[in-house]
C-alpha positions in Angstrom: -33.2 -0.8 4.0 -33.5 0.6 7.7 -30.1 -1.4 8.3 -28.8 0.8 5.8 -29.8 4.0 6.7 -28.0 3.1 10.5 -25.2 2.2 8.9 -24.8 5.3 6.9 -26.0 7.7 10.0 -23.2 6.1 12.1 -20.2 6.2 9.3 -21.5 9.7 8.6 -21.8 10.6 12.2 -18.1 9.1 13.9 -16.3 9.6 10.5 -17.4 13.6 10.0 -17.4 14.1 13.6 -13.4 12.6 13.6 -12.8 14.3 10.5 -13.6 17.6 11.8 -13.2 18.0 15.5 -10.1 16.0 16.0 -8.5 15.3 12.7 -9.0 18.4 10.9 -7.2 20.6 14.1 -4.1 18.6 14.0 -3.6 18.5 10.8 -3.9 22.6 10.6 -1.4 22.4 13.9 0.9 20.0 12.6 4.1 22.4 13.1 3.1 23.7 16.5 1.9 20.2 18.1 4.6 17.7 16.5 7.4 18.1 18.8 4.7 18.2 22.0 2.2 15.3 20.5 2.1 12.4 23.0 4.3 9.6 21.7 2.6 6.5 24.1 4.8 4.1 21.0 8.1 5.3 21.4 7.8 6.1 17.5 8.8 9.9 18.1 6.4 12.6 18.5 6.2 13.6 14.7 5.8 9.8 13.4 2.6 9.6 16.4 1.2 13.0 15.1 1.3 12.1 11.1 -0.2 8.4 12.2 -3.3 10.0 14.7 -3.4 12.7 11.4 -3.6 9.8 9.0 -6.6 8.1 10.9 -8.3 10.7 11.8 -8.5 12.3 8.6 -7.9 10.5 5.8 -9.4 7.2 7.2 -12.3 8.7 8.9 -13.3 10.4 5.9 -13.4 7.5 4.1 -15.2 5.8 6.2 -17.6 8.8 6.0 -18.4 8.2 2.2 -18.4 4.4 2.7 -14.6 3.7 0.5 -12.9 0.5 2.0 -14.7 1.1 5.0 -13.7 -2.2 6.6 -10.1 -1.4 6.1 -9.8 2.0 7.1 -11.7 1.2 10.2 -8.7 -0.7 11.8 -6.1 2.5 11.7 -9.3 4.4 13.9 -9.8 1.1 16.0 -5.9 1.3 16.5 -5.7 5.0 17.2 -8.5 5.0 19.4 -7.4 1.7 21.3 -4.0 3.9 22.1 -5.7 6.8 23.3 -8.1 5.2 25.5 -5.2 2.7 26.9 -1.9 4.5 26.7 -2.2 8.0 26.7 -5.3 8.3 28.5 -4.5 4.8 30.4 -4.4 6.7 33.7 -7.1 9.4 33.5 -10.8 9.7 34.9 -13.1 7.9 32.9 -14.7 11.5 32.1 -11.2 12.3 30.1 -11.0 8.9 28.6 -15.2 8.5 27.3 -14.2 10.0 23.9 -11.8 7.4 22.9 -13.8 4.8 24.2 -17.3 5.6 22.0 -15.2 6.0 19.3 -13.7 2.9 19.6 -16.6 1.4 20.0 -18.5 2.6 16.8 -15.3 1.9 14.9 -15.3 -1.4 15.5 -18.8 -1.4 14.9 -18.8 -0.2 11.5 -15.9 -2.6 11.0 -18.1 -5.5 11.8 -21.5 -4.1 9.7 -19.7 -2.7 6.9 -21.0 0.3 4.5 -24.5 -0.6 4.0 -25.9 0.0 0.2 -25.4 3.7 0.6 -21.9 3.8 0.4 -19.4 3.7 -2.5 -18.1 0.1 -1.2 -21.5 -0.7 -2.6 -22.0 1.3 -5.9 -18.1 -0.4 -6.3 -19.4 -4.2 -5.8 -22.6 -3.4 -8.0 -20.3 -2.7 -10.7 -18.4 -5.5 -10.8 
């Protein structure tokens, strides 16, 4: 049971945290920031905003209430493995930390799964 309540504390705390102080902002900026957003892929800046949007919203808040959470973990591990490599790849530590913790707890929450409070687990009890 303690297992769970980490693993809920940390999908909570990276998924809201994405969700809302990275996602949220450039989803609400989308027409200002898509012909600026770095574009480390060569996929266009637009394509590169609507796939970091895409994470960092829709996947994070999954992860958040505990949906697929092994699956929509990968598009964060992905986004965050490009910021802290590519677009960052050159910067201070200090300007690449972010990217990196995130990564991190992404992958971590890949690797542990939702835990029993999560709706991967009210899904499973079901069936």
């Amino acid at each position: 049971m303690p297992n769970d309540f980490g693993k809920l504390i940390l999908r909570i705390g990276f998924g809201a945290t994405m969700l809302l102080a990275h996602g949220w902002p450039k989803l609400a900026n989308f027409s200002q920031s898509m012909n600026t957003f770095p574009d480390p892929l060569g996929i266009g800046n637009s394509l590169s905003l609507g796939l970091a949007i895409f994470a960092e919203v829709l996947c994070a808040l999954l992860v958040a209430l505990g949906l697929f959470t092994r699956w929509v973990s990968l598009p964060l591990i992905v986004t965050m493995f490009v910021a802290f490599f590519l677009v960052h790849g050159n910067h201070p530590w200090a300007k690449r930390e972010m990217s990196f913790i995130y990564m991190m707890a992404y992958i971590a929450i890949a690797l542990l799964g939702s835990g029993r409070f999560s709706l991967d687990f009210l899904i499973r009890k079901r069936t």
